[in-house]
C-alpha positions as CSV (number, residue, x, y, z in Angstrom):
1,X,44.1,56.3,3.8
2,X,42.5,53.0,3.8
3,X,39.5,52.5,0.9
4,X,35.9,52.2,2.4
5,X,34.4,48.9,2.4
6,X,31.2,48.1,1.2
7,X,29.9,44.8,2.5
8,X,27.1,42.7,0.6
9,X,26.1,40.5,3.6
10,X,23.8,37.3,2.5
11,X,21.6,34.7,3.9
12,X,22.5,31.5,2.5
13,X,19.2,29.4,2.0
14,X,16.3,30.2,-0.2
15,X,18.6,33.2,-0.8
16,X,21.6,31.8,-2.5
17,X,20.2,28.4,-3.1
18,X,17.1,26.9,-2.8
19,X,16.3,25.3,0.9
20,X,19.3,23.1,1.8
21,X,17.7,21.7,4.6
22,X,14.5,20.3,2.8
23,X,16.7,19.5,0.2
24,X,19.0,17.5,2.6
25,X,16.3,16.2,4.4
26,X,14.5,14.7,1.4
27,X,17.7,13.3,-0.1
28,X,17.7,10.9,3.1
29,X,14.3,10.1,2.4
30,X,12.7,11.8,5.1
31,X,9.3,13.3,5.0
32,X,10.0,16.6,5.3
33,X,6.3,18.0,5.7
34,X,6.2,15.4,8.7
35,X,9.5,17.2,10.0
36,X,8.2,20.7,10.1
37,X,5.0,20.0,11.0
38,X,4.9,17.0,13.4
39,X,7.8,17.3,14.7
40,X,9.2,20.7,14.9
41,X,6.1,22.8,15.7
42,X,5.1,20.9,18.7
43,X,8.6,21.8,19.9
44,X,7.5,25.4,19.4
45,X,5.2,25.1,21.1
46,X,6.6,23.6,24.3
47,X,9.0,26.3,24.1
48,X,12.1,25.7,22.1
49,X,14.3,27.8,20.0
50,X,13.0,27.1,16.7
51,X,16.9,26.9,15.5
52,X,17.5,24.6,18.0
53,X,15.0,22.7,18.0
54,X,15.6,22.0,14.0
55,X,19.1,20.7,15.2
56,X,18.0,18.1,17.9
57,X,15.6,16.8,15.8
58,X,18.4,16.5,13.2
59,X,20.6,14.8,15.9
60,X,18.1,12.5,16.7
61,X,17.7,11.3,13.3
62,X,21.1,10.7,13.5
63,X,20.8,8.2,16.1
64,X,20.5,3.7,15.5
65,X,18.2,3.4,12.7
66,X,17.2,6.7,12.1
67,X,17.1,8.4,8.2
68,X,20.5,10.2,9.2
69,X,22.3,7.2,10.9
70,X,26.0,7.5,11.1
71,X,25.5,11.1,9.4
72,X,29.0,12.8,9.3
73,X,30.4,17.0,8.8
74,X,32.3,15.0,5.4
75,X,29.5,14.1,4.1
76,X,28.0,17.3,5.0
77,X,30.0,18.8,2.6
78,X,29.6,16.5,0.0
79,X,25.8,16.8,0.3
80,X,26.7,20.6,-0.1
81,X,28.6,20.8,-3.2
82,X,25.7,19.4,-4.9
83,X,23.4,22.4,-4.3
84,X,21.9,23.8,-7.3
85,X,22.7,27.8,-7.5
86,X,20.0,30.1,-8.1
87,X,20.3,32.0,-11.9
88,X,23.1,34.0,-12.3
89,X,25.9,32.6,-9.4
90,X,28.8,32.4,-8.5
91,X,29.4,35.1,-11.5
92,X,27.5,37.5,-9.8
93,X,30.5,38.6,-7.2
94,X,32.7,39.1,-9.8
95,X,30.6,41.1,-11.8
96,X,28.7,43.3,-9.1
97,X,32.3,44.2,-7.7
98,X,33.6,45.4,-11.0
99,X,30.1,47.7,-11.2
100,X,30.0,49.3,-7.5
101,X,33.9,50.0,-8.1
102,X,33.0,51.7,-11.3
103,X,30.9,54.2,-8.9
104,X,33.6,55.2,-6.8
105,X,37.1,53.9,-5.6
106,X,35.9,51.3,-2.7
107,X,36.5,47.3,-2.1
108,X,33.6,45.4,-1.8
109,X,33.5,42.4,0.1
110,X,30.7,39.3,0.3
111,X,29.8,37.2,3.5
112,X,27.2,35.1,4.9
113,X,25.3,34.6,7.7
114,X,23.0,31.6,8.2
115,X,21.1,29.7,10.4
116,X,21.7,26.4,8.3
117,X,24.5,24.0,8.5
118,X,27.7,25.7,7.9
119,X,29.4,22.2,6.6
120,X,27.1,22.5,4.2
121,X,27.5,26.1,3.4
122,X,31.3,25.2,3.3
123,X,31.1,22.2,0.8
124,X,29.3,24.9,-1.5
125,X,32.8,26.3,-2.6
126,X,31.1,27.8,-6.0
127,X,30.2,30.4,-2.9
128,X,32.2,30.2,-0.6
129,X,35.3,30.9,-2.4
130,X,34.3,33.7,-3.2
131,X,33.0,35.5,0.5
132,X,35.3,36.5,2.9
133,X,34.2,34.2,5.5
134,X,30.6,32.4,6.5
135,X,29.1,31.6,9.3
136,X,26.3,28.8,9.9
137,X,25.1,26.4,12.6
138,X,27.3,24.0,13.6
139,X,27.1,19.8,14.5
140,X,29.7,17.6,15.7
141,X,30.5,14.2,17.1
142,X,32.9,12.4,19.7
143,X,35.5,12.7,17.2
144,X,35.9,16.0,14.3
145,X,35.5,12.6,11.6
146,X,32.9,10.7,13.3
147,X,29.3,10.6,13.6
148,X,27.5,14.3,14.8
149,X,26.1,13.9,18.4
150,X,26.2,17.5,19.4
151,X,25.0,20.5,18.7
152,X,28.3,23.3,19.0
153,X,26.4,26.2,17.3
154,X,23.2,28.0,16.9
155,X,22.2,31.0,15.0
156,X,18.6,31.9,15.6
157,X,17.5,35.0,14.4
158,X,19.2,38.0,16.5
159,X,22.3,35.8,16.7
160,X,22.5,36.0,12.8
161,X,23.0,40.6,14.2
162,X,26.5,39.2,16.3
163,X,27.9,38.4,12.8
164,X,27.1,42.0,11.5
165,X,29.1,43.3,14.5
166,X,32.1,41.2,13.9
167,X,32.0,42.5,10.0
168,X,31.6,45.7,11.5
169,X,34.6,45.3,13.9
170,X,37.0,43.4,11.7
171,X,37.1,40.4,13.3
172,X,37.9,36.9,12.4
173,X,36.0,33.9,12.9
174,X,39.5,31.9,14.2
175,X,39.9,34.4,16.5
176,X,35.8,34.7,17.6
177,X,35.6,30.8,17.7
178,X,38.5,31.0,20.0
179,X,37.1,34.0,22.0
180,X,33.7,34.8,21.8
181,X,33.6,37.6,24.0
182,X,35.6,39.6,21.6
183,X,32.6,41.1,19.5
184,X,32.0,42.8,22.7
185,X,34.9,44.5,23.1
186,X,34.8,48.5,22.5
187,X,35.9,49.7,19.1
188,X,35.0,53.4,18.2
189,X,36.6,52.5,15.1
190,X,34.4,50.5,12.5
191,X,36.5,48.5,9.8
192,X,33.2,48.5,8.4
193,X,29.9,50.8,9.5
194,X,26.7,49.2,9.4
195,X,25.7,52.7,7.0
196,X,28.3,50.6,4.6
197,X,26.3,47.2,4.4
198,X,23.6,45.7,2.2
199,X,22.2,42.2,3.8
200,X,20.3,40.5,1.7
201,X,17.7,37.7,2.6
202,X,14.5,35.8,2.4
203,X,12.4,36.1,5.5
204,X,11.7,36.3,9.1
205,X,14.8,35.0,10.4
206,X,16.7,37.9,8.7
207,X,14.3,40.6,10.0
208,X,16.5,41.6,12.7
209,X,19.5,42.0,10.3
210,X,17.4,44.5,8.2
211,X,16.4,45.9,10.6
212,X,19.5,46.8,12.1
213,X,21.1,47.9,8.9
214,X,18.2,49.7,8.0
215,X,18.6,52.2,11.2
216,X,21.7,52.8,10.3
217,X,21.2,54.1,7.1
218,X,22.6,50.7,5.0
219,X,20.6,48.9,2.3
220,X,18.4,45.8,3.5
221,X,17.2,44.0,0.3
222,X,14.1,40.5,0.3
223,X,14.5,37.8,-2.1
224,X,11.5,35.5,-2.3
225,X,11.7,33.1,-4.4
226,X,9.2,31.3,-7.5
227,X,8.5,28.2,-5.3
228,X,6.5,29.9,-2.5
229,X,2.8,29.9,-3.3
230,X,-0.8,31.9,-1.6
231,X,-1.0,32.5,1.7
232,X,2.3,31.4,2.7
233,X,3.8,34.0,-0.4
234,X,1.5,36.9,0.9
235,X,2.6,36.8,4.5
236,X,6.5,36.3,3.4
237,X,5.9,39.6,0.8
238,X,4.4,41.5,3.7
239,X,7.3,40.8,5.6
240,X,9.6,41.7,3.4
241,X,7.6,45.1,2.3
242,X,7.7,46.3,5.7
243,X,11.4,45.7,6.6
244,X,13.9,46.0,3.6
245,X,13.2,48.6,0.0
246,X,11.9,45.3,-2.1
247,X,11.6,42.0,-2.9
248,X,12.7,40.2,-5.5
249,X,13.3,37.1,-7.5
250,X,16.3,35.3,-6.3
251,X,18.3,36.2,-10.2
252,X,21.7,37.7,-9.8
253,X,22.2,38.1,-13.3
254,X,23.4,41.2,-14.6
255,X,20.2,42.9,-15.7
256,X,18.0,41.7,-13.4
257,X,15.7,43.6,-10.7
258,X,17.8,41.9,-8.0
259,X,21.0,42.9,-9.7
260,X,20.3,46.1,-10.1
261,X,18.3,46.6,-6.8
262,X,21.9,45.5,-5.0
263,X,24.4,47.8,-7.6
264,X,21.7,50.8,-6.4
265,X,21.9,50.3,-2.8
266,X,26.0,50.4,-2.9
267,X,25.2,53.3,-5.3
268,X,23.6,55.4,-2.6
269,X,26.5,54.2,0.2
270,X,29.3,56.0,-2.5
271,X,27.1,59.1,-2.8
272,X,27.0,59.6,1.2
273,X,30.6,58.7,1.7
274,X,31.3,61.2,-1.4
275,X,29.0,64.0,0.4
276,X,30.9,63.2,3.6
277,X,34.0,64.4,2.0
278,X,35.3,60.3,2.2
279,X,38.5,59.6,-0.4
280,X,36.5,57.5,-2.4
């Protein structure tokens, strides 16, 4: 019989690392209060996606003598294997899978889902060599090597829940990018059940995640991390209160509350497959 898989399912920014975006933004020397608050709010507020109206304003940066001119998905990933990790990465996979396997005889498996760039999530390799697969927004020019004109994906907040159902399925992203419609396809048989995932994440645009792992009886766990201050920390904490079992600092390292938070959620995954009579 197969071993159950345990899936530890993560947001990518302010989760994993600090805010890419900002970060990018401000390495190109744009002001990136101005961005958010000038620029994409009054999008908002005519009625835009907030993910994609992050994007087109990205695009249009892009354009003749803009902060982003002549941006490319290379340099994309360059930009990304700069990111700083947060305490404790990439170690942490190894170590968290040699603990929940201690507790019972399952695999464990990492992805992400974010509604950041993926060529910069994919230039991170510290992480993403060591998730199954990731899944992020997506930009790209006339040519795969040349300039980024268009916007080819979007993950806004319930699109980041389509991922979760691919996990769940077993499905891979060459065979989704080719064929979309797959995650819809019937499968009464769950490589992975939601009851058998952990997402982990730092705000709004992952409520719908815990929320949907929450119902089914999996672990939804909040990060926040040291840099968000007052009001804006209080309404984030209240958040994350109401839709996961705790927030925490964004430390992976053995030992900490985060750590340990994590190992405890798989914990309780083992001790319902046990009491289900699963060959664990």
């Amino acid at each position: 019989m197969p071993k159950e898989i345990i899936a530890l399912v993560f947001d990518f920014d302010d989760t994993l690392v600090p805010d890419s975006m900002n970060a990018l933004l401000r390495d190109k020397g744009v002001d990136v209060g101005q961005f958010w608050e000038f620029q994409w709010k009054p999008l908002l507020l005519k009625g835009w996606d907030p993910t994609l109206a992050y994007l087109k304003l990205l695009i249009d940066l892009t354009q003749t003598g803009e902060a982003l001119e002549g941006l490319t998905n290379q340099q994309l990933r360059e930009f990304g294997s700069c990111l700083s990790l947060y305490r404790g990465l990439p170690e942490f996979f190894g170590q968290i899978r040699k603990d929940i396997q201690k507790l019972g005889d399952v695999v464990v498996e990492f992805w992400v889902i974010s509604g950041g760039l993926e060529e910069v999530i994919k230039g991170c390799t510290l992480i993403t060599s060591k998730v199954r697969d990731f899944w992020g927004c997506r930009l790209t020019g006339d040519t795969p090597t040349g300039p980024l004109k268009y916007i080819t994906k979007a993950i806004n907040f319930t699109e980041k829940t389509r991922y979760l159902f691919e996990i769940s399925k077993g499905l891979r992203k060459k065979d989704t990018g080719k064929n979309p419609l797959l995650v819809n396809r019937y499968a009464p048989e769950r490589q992975v059940p939601l009851s058998n995932m952990v997402y982990i994440g730092d705000g709004v645009s992952d409520i719908p995640c815990f929320s949907l792992v929450e119902h089914y009886h999996g672990g939804a766990i909040g990060v926040i991390a040291k840099d968000k201050h007052g009001k804006a920390r209080r309404e984030i904490l209240k958040d994350l209160i109401r839709r996961t079992r705790g927030a925490h600092s964004p430390d992976y390292k053995k030992g900490s509350d985060l750590y340990e938070h994590i190992e405890s959620a798989a914990s309780i995954i083992i001790e319902r497959l046990q009491g289900q009579g699963k060959a664990l």
